[in-house]
KOLKEBA-731490 format. One record per residue (C-alpha): x, y, z; residue in one letter; residue number from 1. Coordinates in steps of 0.2 Angstrom, whole numbers. Each point is the difference from the previous one (the first is absolute). Last residue first. Example, Ala and Ser with C-alpha at 12.3 -4.5 7.8 and 13.67 -1.06 7.14 Angstrom:
<atoms>
+-------+-------+-------+------+-----+
:     X :     Y :     Z : type : seq :
+-------+-------+-------+------+-----+
:    68 :    -5 :    36 :    S :   2 :
:    -6 :   -17 :     3 :    A :   1 :
+-------+-------+-------+------+-----+
</atoms>
This chain:
<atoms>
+-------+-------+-------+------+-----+
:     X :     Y :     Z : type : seq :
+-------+-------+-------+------+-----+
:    25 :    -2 :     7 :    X : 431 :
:   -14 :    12 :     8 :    X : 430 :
:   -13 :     4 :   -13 :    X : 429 :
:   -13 :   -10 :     6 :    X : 428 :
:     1 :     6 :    18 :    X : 427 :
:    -4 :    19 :    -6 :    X : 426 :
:   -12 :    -5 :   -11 :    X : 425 :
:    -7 :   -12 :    16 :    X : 424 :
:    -5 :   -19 :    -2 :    X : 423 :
:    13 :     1 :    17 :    X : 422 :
:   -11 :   -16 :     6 :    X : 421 :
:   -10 :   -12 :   -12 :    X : 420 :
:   -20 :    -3 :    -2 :    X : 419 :
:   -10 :    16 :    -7 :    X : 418 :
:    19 :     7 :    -9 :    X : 417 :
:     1 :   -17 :   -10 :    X : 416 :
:   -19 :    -3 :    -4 :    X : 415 :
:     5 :     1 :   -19 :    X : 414 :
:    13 :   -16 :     4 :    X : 413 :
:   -18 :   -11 :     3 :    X : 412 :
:     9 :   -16 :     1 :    X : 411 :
:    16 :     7 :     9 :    X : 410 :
:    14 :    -8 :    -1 :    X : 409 :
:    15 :    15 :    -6 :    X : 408 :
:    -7 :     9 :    12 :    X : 407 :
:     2 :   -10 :    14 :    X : 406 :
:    18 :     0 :    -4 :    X : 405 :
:     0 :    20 :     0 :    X : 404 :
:    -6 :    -2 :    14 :    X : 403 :
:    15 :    -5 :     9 :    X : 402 :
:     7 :    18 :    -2 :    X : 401 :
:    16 :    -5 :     8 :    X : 400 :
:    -1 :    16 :    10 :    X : 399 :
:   -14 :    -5 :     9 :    X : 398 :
:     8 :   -15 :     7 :    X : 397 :
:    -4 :   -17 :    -7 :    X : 396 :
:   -15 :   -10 :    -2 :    X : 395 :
:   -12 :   -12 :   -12 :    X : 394 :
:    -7 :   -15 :     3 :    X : 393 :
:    -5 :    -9 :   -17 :    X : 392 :
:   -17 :   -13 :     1 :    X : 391 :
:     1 :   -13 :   -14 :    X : 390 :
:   -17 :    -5 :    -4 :    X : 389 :
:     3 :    -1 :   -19 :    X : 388 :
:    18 :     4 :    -4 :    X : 387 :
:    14 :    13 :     1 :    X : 386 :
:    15 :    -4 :   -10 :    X : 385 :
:     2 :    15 :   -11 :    X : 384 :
:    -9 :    13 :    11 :    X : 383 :
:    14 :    -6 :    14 :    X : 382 :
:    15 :     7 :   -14 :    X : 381 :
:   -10 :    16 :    -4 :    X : 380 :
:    -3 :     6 :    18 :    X : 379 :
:    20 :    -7 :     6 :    X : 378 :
:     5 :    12 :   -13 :    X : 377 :
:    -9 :    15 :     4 :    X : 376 :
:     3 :    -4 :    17 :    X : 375 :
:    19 :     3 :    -1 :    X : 374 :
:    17 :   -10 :     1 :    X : 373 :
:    -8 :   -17 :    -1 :    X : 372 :
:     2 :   -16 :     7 :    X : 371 :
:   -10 :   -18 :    -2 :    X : 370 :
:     0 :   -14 :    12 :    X : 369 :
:   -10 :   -18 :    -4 :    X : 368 :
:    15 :    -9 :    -6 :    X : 367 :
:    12 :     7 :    15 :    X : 366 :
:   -11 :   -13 :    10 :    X : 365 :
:    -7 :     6 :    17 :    X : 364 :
:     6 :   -11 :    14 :    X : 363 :
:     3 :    14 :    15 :    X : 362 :
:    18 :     5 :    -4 :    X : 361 :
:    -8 :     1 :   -19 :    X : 360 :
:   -15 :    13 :     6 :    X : 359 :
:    15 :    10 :    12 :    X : 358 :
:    13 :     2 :   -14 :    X : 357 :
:   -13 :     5 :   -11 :    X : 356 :
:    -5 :    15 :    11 :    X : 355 :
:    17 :     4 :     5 :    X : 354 :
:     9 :     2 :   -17 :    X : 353 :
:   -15 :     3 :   -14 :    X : 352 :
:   -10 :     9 :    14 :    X : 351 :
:    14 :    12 :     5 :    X : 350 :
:     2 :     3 :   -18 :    X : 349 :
:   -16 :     6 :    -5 :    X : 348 :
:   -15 :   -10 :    -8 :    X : 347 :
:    -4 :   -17 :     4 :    X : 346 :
:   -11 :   -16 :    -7 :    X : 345 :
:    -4 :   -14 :    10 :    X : 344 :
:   -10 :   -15 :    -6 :    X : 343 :
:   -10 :   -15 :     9 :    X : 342 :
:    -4 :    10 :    16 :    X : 341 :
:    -4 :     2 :    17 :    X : 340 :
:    15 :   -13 :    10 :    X : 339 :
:    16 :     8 :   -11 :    X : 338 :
:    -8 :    18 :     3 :    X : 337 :
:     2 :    -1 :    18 :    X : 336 :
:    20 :    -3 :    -3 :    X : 335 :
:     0 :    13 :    -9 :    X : 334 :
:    -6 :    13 :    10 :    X : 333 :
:    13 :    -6 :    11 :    X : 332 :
:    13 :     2 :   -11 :    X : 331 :
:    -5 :    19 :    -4 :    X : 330 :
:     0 :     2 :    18 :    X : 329 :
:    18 :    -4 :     3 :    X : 328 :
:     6 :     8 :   -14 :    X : 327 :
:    -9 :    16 :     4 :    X : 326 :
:     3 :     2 :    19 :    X : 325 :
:    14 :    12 :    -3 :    X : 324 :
:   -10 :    14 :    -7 :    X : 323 :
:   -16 :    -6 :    -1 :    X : 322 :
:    -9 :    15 :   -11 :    X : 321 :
:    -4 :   -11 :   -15 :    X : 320 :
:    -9 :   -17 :    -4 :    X : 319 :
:     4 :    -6 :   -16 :    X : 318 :
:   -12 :    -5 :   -10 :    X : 317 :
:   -11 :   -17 :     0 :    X : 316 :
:   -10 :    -5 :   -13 :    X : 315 :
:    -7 :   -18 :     8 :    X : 314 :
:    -8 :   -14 :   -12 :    X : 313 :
:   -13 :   -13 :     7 :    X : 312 :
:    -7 :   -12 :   -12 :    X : 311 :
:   -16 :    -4 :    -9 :    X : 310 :
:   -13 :   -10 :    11 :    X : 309 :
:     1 :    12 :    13 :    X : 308 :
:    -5 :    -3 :    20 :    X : 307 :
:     8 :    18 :     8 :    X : 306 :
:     8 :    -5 :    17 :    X : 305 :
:    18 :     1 :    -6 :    X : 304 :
:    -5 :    17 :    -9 :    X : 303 :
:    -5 :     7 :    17 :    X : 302 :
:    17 :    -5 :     9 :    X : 301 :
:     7 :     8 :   -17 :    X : 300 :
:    -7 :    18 :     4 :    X : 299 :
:     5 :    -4 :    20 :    X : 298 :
:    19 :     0 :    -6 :    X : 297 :
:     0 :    13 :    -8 :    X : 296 :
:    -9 :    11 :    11 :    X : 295 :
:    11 :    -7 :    13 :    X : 294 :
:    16 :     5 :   -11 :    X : 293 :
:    -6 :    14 :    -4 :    X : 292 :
:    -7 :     7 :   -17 :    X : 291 :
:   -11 :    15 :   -10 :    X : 290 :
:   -15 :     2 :    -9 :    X : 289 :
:     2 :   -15 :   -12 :    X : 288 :
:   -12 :   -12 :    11 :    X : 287 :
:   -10 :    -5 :   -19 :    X : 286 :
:    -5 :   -21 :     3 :    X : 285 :
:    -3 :    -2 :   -16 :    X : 284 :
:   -10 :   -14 :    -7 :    X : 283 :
:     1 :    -8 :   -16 :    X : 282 :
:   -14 :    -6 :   -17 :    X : 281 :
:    13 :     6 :   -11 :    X : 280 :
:     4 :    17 :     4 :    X : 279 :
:    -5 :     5 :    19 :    X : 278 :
:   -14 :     4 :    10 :    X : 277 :
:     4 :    10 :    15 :    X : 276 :
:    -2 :    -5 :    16 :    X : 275 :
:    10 :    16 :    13 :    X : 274 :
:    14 :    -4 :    13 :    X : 273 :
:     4 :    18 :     3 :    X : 272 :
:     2 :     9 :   -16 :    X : 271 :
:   -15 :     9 :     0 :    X : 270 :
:   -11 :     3 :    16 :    X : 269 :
:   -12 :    -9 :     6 :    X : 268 :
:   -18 :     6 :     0 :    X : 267 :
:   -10 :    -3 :    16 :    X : 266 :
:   -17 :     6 :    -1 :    X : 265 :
:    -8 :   -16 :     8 :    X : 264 :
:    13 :     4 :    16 :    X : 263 :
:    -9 :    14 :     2 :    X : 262 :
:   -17 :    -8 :     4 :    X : 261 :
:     9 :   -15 :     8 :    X : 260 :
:     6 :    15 :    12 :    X : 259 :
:   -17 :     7 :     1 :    X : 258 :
:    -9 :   -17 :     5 :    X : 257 :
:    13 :    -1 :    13 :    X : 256 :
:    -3 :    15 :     7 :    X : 255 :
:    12 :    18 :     0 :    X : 254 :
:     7 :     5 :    17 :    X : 253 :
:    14 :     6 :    -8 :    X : 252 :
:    13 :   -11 :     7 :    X : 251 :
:   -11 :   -15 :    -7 :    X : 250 :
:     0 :    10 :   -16 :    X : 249 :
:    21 :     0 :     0 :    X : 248 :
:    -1 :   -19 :     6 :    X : 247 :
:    -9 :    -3 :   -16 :    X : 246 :
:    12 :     9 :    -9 :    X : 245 :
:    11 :   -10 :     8 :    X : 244 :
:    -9 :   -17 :    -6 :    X : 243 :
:     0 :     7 :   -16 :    X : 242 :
:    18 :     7 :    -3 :    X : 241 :
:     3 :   -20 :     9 :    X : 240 :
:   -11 :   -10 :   -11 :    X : 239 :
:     9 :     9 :   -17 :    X : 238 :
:    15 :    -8 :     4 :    X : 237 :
:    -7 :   -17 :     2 :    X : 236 :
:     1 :    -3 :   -17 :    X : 235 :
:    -7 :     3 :   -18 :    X : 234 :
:   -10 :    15 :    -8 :    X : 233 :
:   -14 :     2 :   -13 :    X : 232 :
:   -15 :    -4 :    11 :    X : 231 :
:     0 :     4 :    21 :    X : 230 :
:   -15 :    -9 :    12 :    X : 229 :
:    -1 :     2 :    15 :    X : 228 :
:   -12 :   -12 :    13 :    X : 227 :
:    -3 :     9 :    16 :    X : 226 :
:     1 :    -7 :    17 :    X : 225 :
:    -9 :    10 :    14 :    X : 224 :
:     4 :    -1 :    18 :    X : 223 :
:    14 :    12 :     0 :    X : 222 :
:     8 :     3 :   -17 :    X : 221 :
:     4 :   -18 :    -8 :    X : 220 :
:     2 :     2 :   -19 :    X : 219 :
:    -3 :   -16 :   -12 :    X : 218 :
:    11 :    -3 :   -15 :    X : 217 :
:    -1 :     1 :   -20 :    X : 216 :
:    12 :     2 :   -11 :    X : 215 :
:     1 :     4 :   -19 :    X : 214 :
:    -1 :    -6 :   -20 :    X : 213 :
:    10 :   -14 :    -1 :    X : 212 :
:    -1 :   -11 :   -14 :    X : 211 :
:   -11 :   -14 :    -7 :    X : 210 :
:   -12 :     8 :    -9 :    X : 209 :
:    -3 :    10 :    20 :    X : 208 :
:    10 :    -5 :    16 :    X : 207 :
:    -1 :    10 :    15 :    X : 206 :
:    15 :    -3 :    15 :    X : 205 :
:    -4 :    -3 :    16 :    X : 204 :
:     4 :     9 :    19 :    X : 203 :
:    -9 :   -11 :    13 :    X : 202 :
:     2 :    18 :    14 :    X : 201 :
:     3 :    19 :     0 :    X : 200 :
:     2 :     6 :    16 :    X : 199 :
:    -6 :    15 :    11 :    X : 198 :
:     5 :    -2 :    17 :    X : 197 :
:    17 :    -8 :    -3 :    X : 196 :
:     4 :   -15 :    13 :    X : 195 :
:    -5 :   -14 :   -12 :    X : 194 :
:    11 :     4 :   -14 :    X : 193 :
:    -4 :     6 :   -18 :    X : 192 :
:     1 :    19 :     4 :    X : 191 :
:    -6 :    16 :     9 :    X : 190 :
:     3 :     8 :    15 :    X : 189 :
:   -11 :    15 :     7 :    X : 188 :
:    13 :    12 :    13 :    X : 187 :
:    -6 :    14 :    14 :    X : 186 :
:    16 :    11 :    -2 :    X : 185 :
:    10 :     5 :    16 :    X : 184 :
:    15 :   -11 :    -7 :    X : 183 :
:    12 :    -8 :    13 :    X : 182 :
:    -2 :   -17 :    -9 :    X : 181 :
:   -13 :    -2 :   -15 :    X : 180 :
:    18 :     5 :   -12 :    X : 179 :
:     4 :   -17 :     3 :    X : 178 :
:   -15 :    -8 :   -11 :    X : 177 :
:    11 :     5 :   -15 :    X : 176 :
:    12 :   -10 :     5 :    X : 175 :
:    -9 :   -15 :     4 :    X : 174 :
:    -9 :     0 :   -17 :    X : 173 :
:   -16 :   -10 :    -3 :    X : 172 :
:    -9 :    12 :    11 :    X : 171 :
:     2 :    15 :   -12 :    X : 170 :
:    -3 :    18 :     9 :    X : 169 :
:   -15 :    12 :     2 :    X : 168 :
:     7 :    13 :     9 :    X : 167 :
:   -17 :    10 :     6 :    X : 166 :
:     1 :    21 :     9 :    X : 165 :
:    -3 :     5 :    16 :    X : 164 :
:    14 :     9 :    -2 :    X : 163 :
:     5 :     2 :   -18 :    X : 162 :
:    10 :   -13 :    -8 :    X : 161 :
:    18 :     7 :    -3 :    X : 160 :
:     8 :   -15 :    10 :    X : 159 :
:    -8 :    -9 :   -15 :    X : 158 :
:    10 :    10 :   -13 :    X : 157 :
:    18 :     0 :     8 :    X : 156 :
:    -4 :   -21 :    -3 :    X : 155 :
:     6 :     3 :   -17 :    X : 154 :
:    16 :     7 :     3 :    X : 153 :
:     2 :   -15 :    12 :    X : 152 :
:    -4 :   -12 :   -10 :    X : 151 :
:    11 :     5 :   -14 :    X : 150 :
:    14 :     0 :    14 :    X : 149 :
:    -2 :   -16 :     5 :    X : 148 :
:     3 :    -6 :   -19 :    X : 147 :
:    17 :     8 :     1 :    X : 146 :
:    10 :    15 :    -2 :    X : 145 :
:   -13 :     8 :   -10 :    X : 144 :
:     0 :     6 :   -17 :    X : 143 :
:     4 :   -16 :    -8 :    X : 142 :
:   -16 :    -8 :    10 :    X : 141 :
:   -10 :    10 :   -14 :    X : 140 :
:   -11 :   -16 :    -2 :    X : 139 :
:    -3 :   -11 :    13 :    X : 138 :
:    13 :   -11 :     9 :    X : 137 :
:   -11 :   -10 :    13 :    X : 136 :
:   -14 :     9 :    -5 :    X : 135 :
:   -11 :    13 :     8 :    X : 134 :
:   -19 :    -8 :    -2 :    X : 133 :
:   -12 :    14 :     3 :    X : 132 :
:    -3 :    12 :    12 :    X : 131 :
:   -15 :    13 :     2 :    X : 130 :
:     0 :    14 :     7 :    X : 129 :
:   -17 :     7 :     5 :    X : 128 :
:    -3 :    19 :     7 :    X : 127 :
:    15 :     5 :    -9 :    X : 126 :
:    13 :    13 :     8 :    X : 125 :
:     9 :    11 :   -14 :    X : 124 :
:    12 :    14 :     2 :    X : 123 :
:    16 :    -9 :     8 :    X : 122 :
:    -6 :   -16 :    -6 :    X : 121 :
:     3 :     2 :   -16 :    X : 120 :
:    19 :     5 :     2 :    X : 119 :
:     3 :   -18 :    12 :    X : 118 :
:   -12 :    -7 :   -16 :    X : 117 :
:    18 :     5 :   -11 :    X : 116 :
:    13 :    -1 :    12 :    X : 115 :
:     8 :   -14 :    -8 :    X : 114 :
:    -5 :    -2 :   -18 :    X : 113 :
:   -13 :    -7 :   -12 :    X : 112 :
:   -12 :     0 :    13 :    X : 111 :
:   -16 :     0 :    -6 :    X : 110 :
:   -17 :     6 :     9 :    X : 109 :
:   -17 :    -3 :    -9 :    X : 108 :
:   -15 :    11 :     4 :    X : 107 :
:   -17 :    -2 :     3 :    X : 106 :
:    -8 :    17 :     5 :    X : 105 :
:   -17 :     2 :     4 :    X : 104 :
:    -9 :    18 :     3 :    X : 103 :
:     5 :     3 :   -17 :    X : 102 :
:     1 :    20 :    -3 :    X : 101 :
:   -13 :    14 :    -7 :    X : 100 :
:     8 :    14 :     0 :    X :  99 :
:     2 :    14 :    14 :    X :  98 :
:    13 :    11 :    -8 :    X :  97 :
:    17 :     4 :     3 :    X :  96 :
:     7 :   -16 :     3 :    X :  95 :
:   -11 :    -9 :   -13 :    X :  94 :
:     6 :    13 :   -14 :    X :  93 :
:    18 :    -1 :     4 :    X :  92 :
:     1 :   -18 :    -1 :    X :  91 :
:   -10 :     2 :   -19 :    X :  90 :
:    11 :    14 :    -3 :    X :  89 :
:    17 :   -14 :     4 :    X :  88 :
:    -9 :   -11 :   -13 :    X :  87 :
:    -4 :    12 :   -10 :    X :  86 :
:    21 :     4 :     0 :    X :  85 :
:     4 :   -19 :    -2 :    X :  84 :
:   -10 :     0 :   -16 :    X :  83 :
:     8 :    14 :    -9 :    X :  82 :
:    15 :   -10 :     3 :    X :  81 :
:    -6 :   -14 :    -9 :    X :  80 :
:    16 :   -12 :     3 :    X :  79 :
:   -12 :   -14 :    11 :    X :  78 :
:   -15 :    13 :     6 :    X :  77 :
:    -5 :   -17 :    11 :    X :  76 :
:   -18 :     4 :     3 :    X :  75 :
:    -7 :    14 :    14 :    X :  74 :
:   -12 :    -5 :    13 :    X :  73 :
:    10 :    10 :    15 :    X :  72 :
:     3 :   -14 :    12 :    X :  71 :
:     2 :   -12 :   -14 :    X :  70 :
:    13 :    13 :    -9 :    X :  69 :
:     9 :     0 :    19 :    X :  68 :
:     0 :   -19 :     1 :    X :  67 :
:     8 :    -5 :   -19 :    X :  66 :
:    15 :    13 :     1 :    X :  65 :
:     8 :    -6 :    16 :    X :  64 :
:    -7 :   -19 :    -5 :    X :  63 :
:   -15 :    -9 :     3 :    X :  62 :
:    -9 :     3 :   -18 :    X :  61 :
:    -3 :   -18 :    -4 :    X :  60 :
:   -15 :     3 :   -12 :    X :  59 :
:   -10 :    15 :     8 :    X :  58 :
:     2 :     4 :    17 :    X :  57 :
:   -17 :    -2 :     8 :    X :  56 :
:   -16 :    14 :     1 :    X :  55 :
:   -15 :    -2 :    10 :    X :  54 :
:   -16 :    13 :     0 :    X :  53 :
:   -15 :    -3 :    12 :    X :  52 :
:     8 :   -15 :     7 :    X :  51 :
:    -6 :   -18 :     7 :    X :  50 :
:    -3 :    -5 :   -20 :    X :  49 :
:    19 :     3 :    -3 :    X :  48 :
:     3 :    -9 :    13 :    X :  47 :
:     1 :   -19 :    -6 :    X :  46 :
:     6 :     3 :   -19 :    X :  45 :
:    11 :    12 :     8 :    X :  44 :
:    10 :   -12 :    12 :    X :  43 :
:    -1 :   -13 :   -15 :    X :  42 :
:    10 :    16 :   -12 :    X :  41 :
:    12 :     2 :    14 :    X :  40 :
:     6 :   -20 :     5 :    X :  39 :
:     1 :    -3 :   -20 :    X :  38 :
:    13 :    15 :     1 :    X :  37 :
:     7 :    -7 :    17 :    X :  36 :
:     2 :   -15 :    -7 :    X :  35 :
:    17 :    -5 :     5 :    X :  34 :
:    13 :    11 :    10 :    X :  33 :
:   -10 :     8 :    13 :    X :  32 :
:   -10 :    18 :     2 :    X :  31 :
:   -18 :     2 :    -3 :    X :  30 :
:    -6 :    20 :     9 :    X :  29 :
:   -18 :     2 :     3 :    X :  28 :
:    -4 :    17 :     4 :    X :  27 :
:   -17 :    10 :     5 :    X :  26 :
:     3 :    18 :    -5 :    X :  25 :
:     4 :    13 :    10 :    X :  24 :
:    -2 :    14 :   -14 :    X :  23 :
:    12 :    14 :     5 :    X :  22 :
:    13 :   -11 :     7 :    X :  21 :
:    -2 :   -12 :   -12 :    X :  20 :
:     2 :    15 :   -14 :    X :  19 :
:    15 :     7 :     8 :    X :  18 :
:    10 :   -15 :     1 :    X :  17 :
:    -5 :    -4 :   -19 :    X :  16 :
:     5 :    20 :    -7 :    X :  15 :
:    18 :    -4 :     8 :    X :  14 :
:     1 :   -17 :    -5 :    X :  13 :
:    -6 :    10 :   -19 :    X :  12 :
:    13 :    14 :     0 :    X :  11 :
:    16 :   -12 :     8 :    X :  10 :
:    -6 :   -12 :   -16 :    X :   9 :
:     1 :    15 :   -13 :    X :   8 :
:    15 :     6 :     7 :    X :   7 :
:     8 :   -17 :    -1 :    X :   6 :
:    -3 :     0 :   -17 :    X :   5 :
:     4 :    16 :    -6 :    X :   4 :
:    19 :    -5 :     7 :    X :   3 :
:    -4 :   -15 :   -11 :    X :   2 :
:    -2 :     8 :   -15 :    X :   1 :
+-------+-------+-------+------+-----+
</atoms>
């Protein structure tokens, strides 16, 4: 099966290469280690009005797999096999025929390993690349020999930008501002800092029956400063994919007054610091896509701010792909936590060892921490003492199936599939 596999992907990179070439399409490519799926689906909200016919990766789809079927407009076949081969017709069809093709493309580039946007960038040259936040030790750091590394894999996709083409690049980050020097781009920054030129600025927190129910902030692009306004999601996470799909628009040539249009049509994705109401009169705070240490750490830096009544109860997994950085960052994850919340409740080995280790070392009580093996069980032990106006972060790494947790809270569980991540047949058959 996987020698079939590999076929299939080599078939459809193939089929993708063709089909730019063939169509030229307009491309915005998001790469980084935090929010670059938030970061994709903003960039679209803004320019899908400034295009005839735009198309984004669907979900996270980033990786070697994930960009050709974007490229193409085919779905994950998962074990279908008659579904891989109308996928690789449907290539076959657009290469030989002249089809009706996006004239927009917003695509999300991952790197899972090294050489893998090095590979990208041999056949495809963005118009926009976009950066996000690359972590100090970000996810899939076991791959590489260092965090360095990670950055530099991933900065093979700005030096890719097409002549005369945009970088737009995170001002809050030093690093990331690097990749200005010796480049022949024109660049657009974007951040919370006085030096970017499009910021987002007086970020607050919207309160509704006494619990949160989203953020607000101001944008500053050129002379005009727009008030935003996002429901159903909590922290500052979600100003920076607006404030760079902002930046993408400006880039674009687009107005204000058609950013803030786009911007209004924002839907944030699921999983990904998401307001759900919870049993018992709670709160959850669902961000069970995935996990790294700064995502991690910036999730709880948003439940420290939140004003509750109830209290404050973090479900963290463990947080995989960090090869020899994993105790160290499990610990100081931990210690964030012992400063955000009232209660701490783990799920993995690495978080029941590091994690704790970090929340006591940093004045938690061993009272207030409970350990699990799975979700499933840490789901039915918080749904036993959940109470009124409690609000529940939840996070782990994909494979810990953190949403499973949220499951098990939900008030409305019937809406399960409409408001959760990997809701999927395929997804919810996986033990």
């Amino acid at each position: 099966m996987q020698f079939i596999k590999k076929i299939v992907i080599s078939i459809l990179k193939l089929e993708s290469r063709i089909i730019i070439a063939k169509y030229k399409p307009f491309v915005v490519a998001v790469t980084g280690s935090v929010g670059k799926t938030s970061t994709k689906d903003a960039i679209y909200s803004v320019i899908k009005n400034s295009s005839k016919f735009a198309r984004k990766s669907d979900k996270s789809f980033n990786s070697e797999i994930g960009l050709p079927l974007t490229v193409i407009g085919v779905p994950n076949a998962w074990k279908d096999i008659s579904g891989w081969v109308k996928n690789v017709l449907h290539g076959l069809e657009l290469i030989i025929w002249r089809s009706e093709y996006p004239d927009c493309l917003v695509l999300e580039i991952g790197a899972d390993h090294p050489g893998d946007i090095q590979s990208v960038t041999k056949w495809l040259h963005p118009d926009i690349v976009v950066m996000t936040k690359v972590s100090s030790t970000p996810v899939h750091v076991e791959f590489f020999a260092s965090p360095d590394d990670v950055f530099k894999e991933k900065s093979y996709l700005a030096k890719a930008v097409k002549a005369g083409g945009t970088l737009v690049l995170l001002a809050d980050d030093e690093k990331i501002m690097t990749l200005k020097k010796d480049s022949q781009a024109k660049v657009v920054s974007y951040g919370m800092t006085e030096t970017a030129d499009v910021k987002g600025l007086n970020p607050i927190i919207s309160y509704g029956n006494m619990a949160p129910t989203g953020i607000e902030f101001t944008l500053s692009l050129d002379a005009a400063e727009i008030p935003v306004k996002v429901n159903g999601v909590l922290g500052n996470t979600y100003i920076y994919p607006l404030i760079a799909a902002a930046a993408v628009g400006k880039a674009r040539g687009m107005t204000a007054d058609d950013i803030s249009k786009g911007m209004a049509d924002y839907v944030a994705p699921r999983g990904r610091m998401n307001i759900i109401s919870g049993i018992t009169g709670s709160t959850i705070v669902d961000d069970t896509y995935n996990s790294s240490p700064d995502a991690a750490i910036s999730a709880l830096d948003s439940i420290g701010l939140v004003q509750c009544t109830g209290r404050k109860i973090a479900v963290l997994g463990d947080m995989m792909e960090l090869g020899k950085y994993a105790s160290d960052e499990h610990r100081r994850v931990g210690s964030r936590v012992a400063t955000a919340v009232n209660i701490l409740v783990t799920v993995g080995p690495r978080s029941r060892l590091s994690l704790v280790e970090g929340a006591v070392g940093a004045g938690m009580s061993p009272e207030n921490i409970f350990s699990f093996d799975s979700s499933v069980e840490a789901g039915k032990y918080v749904a036993s003492i959940v109470g009124v106006n409690d609000i529940i972060l939840v996070k782990g790494s994909q494979s810990m199936r953190m949403e499973r947790v949220s499951a098990a809270l939900l008030r409305e569980s019937s809406r399960a599939a409409e408001l959760l991540v990997r809701q999927e047949k395929e997804w919810l058959e996986k033990r």
